[in-house]
Wavefront OBJ file of the C-alpha trace (Angstrom):
o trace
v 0.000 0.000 0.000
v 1.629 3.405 -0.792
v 1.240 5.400 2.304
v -0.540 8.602 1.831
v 1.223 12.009 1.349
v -1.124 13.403 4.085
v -2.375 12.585 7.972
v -5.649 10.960 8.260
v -6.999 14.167 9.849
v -5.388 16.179 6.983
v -7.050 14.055 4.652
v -10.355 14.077 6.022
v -10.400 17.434 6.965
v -12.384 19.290 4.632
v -15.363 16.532 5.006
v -15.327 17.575 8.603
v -15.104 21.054 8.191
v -18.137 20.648 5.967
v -20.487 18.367 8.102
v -19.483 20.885 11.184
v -21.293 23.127 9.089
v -23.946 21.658 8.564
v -23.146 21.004 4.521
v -24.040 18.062 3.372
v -23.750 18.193 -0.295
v -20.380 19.605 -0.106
v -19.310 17.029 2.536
v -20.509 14.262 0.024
v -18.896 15.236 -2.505
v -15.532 15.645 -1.139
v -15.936 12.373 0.294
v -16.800 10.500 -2.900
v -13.392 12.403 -4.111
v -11.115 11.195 -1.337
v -12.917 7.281 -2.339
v -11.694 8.181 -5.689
v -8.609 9.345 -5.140
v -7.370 7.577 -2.365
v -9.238 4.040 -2.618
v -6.743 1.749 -0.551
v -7.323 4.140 2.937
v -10.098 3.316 5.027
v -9.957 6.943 6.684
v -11.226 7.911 3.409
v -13.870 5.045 3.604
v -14.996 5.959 6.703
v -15.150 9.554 6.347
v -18.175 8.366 3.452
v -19.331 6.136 5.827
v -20.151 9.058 8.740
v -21.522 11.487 5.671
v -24.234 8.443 4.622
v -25.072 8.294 7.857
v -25.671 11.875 8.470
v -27.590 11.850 5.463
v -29.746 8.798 6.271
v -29.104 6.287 3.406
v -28.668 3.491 5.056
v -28.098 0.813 2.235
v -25.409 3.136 1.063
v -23.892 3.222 4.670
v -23.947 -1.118 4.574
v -22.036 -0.353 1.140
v -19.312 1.899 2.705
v -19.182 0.330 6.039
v -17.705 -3.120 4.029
v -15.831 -1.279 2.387
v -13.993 0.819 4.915
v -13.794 -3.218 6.643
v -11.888 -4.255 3.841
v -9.768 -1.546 3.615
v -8.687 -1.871 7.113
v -8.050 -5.567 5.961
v -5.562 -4.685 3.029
v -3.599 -1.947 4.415
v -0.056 -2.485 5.635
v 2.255 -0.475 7.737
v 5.380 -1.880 5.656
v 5.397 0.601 3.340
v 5.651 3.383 6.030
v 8.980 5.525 5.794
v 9.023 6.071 9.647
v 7.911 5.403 12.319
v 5.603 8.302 12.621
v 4.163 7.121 9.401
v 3.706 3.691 10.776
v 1.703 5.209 13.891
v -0.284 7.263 12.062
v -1.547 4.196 9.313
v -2.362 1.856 12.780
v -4.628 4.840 14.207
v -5.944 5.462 10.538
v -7.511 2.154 10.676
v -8.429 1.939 14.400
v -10.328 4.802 13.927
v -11.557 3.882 10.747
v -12.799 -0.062 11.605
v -14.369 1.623 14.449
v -16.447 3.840 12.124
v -17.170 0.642 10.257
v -18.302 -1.484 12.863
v -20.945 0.603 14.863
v -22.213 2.102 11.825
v -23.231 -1.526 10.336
v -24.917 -2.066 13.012
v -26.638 1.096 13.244
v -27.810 1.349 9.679
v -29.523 -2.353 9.987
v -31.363 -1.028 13.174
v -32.552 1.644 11.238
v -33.655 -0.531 8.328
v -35.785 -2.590 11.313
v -33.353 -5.537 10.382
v -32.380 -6.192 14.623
v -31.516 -9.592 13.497
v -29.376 -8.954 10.637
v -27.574 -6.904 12.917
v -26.919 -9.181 15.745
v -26.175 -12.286 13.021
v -23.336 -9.677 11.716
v -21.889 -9.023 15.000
v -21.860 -12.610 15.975
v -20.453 -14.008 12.587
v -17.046 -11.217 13.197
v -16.869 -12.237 16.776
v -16.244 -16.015 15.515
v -13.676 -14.946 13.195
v -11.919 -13.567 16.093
v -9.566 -10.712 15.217
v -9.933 -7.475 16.464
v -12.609 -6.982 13.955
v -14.241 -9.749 16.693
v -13.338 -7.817 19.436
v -14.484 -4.717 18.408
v -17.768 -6.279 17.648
v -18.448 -7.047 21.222
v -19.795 -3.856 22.258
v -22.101 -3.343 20.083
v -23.199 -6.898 19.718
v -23.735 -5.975 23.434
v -26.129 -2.977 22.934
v -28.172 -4.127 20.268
v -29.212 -6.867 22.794
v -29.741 -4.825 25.532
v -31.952 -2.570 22.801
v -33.741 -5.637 21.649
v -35.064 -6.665 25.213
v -32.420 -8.853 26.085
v -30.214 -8.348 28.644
v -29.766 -11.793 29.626
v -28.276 -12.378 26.471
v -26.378 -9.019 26.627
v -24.164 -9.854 29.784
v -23.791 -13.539 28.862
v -22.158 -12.693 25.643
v -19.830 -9.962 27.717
v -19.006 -12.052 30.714
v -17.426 -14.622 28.131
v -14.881 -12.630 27.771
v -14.282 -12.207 31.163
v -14.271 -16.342 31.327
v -17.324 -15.374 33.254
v -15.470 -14.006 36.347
v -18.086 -12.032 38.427
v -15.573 -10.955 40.792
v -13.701 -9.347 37.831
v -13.589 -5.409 38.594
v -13.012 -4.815 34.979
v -15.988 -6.919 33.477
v -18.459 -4.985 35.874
v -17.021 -1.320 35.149
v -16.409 -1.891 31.076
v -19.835 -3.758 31.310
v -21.226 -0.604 33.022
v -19.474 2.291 30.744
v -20.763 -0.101 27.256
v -24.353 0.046 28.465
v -23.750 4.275 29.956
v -22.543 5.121 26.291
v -25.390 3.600 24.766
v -27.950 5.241 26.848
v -28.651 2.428 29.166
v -28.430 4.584 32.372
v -30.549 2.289 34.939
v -28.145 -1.016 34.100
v -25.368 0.879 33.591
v -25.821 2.282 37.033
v -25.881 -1.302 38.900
v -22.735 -2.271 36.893
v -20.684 0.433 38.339
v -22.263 -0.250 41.619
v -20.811 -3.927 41.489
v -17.603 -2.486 40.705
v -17.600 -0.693 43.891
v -18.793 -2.781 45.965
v -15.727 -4.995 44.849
v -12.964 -2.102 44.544
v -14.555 1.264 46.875
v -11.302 2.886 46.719
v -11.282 2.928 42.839
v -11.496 7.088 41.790
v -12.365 5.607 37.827
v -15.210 4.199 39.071
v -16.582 6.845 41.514
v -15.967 9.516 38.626
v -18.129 7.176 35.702
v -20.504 6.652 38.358
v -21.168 10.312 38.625
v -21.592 10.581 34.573
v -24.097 7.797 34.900
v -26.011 10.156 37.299
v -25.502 13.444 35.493
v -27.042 11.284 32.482
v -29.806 10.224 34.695
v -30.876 14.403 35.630
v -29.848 12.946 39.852
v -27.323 15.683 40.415
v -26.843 15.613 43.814
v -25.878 11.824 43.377
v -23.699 12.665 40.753
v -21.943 15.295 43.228
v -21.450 12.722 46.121
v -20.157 10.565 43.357
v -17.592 12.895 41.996
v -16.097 14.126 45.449
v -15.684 10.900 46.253
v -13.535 10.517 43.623
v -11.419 13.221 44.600
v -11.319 12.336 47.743
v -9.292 9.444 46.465
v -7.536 11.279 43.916
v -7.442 15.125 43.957
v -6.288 16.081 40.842
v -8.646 14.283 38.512
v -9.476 16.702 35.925
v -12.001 14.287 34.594
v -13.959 14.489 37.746
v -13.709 18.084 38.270
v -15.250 18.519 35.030
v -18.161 16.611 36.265
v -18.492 17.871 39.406
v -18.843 21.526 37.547
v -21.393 20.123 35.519
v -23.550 18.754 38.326
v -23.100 21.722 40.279
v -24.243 23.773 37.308
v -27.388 21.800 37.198
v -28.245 22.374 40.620
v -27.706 26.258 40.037
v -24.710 26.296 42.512
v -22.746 28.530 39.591
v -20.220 29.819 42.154
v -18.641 26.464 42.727
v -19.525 24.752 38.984
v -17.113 27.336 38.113
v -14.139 27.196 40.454
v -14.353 23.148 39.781
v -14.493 23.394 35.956
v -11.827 26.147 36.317
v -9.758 23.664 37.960
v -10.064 21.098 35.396
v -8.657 23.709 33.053
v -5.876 23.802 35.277
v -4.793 20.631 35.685
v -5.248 19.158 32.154
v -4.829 23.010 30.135
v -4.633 21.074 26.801
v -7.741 19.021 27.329
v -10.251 20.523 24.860
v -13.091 18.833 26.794
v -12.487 20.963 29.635
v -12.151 24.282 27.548
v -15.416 23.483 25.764
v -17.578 22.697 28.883
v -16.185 25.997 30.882
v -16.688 27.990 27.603
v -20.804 26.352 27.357
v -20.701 27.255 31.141
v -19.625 30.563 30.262
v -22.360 31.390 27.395
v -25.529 29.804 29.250
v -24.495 31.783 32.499
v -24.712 35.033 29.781
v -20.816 35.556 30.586
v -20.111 36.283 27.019
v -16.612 37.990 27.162
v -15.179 34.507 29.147
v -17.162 32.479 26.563
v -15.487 34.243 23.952
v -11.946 33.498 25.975
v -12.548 29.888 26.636
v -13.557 29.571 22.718
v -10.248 31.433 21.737
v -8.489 28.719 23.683
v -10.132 26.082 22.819
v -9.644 26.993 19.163
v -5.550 26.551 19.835
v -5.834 23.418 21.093
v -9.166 21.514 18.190
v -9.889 24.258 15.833
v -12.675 22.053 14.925
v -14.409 21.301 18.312
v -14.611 24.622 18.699
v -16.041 25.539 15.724
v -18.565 22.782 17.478
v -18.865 25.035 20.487
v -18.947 28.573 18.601
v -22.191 26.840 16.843
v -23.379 25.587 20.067
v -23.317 28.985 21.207
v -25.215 30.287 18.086
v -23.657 33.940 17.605
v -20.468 34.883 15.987
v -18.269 35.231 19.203
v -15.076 35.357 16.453
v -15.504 36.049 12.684
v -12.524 35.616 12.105
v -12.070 31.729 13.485
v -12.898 29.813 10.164
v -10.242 31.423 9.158
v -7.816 31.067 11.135
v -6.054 27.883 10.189
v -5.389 29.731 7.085
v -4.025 32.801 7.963
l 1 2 3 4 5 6 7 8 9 10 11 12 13 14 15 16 17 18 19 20 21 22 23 24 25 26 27 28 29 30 31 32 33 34 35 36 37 38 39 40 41 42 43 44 45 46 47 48 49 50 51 52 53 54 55 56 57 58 59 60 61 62 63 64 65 66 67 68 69 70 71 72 73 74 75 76 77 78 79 80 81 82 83 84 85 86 87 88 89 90 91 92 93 94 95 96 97 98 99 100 101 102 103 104 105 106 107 108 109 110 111 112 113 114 115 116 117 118 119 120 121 122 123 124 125 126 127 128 129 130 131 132 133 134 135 136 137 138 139 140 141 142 143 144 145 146 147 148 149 150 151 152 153 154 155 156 157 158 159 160 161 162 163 164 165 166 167 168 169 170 171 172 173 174 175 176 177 178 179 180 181 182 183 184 185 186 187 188 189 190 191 192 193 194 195 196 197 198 199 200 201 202 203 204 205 206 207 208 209 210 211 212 213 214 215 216 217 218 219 220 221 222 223 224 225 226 227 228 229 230 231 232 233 234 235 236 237 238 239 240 241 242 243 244 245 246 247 248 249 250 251 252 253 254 255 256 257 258 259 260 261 262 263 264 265 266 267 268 269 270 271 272 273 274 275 276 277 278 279 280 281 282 283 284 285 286 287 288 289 290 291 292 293 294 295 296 297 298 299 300 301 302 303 304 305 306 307 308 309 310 311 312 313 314 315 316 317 318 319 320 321 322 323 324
């Protein structure tokens, strides 16, 4: 495989300038190009297969989803002439299968075809690979969608050779079902964890983004200073804790504890975007504007995200910038 003159985000980068705008067509169309041009790169592939979906045309998503699968398949880090160009071809197709694989899934649920979906899942999981492992999860959710959760933590605690003492099966078990909106299980999955590991900050911290997902955010504070308790500088939970205090209207301390996220991880762009949303719903608009303008040095694109979120032109100048 020749390796591309460009970095995956390079490459892909006007596609998701365009969908962050809202443009469709145009992000189509470069897509189709970047197919065309670059056919043996399943960034490419998978940058078609996120515009289908936006789009909604689902058969055309099964098309591009195989395709980005196979791509993955072929391409080779041999051919790299470094070993930065190595790196970036393995997280090219990470990032790319993983684009593949959920989509499937998702574009069969949305044709109503729950079984076609599962059967898919299943059939990579017995060819093993880490196409198979990657199918897991969402092999996991589409049971716990269809009604059956049985079925759901069967098929996980294999993994785990069924190992209920296993800290890890309950808390990966538990974040699977929180990122796929399953709040109530998700919730006793992370309680198991504790129950076997209490002094575990991860687990306190996810706990508390199970709550905040739930609208319970005084649970989701006790959560997150228990976290801290156990580990004080955990940006992730500060972050949370802001957010939960925000939702109770405690604004005073939602700030000093997502301005302390900002200080312990300054280059996280999470933490810049949720103290800049803080910012604009709290009418603050001159610290919106500030949090944006950092944000924008660290992801030019999430904030372009977070400008939109905040639906005014805080900077005319900022989808510009990157080519001044």
């Amino acid at each position: 495989m020749q390796v591309p003159d460009s970095t995956p985000a390079s490459i892909c980068e006007g596609v998701n300038a365009a969908m962050v705008k809202g443009d469709l067509e145009e992000a189509l169309r470069i897509a189709l190009d970047l197919v065309a041009s670059h056919p043996d790169n399943p960034e490419v592939h998978a940058s078609l297969v996120v515009v289908r979906k936006a789009r909604e045309e689902w058969e055309l998503v099964i098309e591009a989803c195989y395709a980005t699968i196979e791509a993955c398949k072929k391409a080779s880090v041999g051919d790299a002439q470094s070993m930065g160009e190595a790196l970036a071809l393995l997280a090219e197709k990470k990032v790319a299968r993983f684009e593949a694989i959920w989509g499937l899934g998702e574009c069969l649920k949305q044709l109503g075809r729950w079984e076609d979906a599962i059967a898919v899942y299943k059939g990579m999981i017995s060819e093993g690979g880490t196409e198979g492992a990657e199918a897991l999860e969402p092999l996991v959710l589409l049971y716990v969608d269809t009604g059956k959760e049985d079925q759901a933590l069967e098929t996980f605690m294999s993994g785990y050779g069924n190992d209920v003492t296993s800290v890890n099966l309950w808390h990966e078990y538990g974040m699977i079902l929180k990122c796929g909106g399953h709040f109530q299980p998700a919730l006793s999955a992370l309680r198991k964890a504790i129950e076997i590991q209490p002094e575990n900050g991860d687990l306190w911290s996810d706990l508390g983004y199970v709550y905040l997902g739930m609208d319970r955010a005084e649970e989701a504070v006790f959560s997150f200073k228990e976290a801290l308790d156990l580990y004080f500088p955990f940006e992730e939970a500060w972050r949370g804790l802001g957010r939960a205090y925000s939702k109770l209207g405690r604004t005073r301390v939602a700030e000093r504890a997502l301005k302390k996220a900002t200080e312990i991880a300054p280059s996280n762009c999470d933490n810049w975007y949720e103290l800049g949303s803080f910012y604009h719903r709290a009418g603050r608009i001159a610290e919106a504007k500030a949090a944006l303008v950092r944000l924008d040095e660290i992801d030019h694109l999430i904030a372009m995200e977070l400008e939109s979120e905040m639906n005014e032109t805080a900077l005319p100048t900022l989808a510009n910038r990157n080519s001044a």
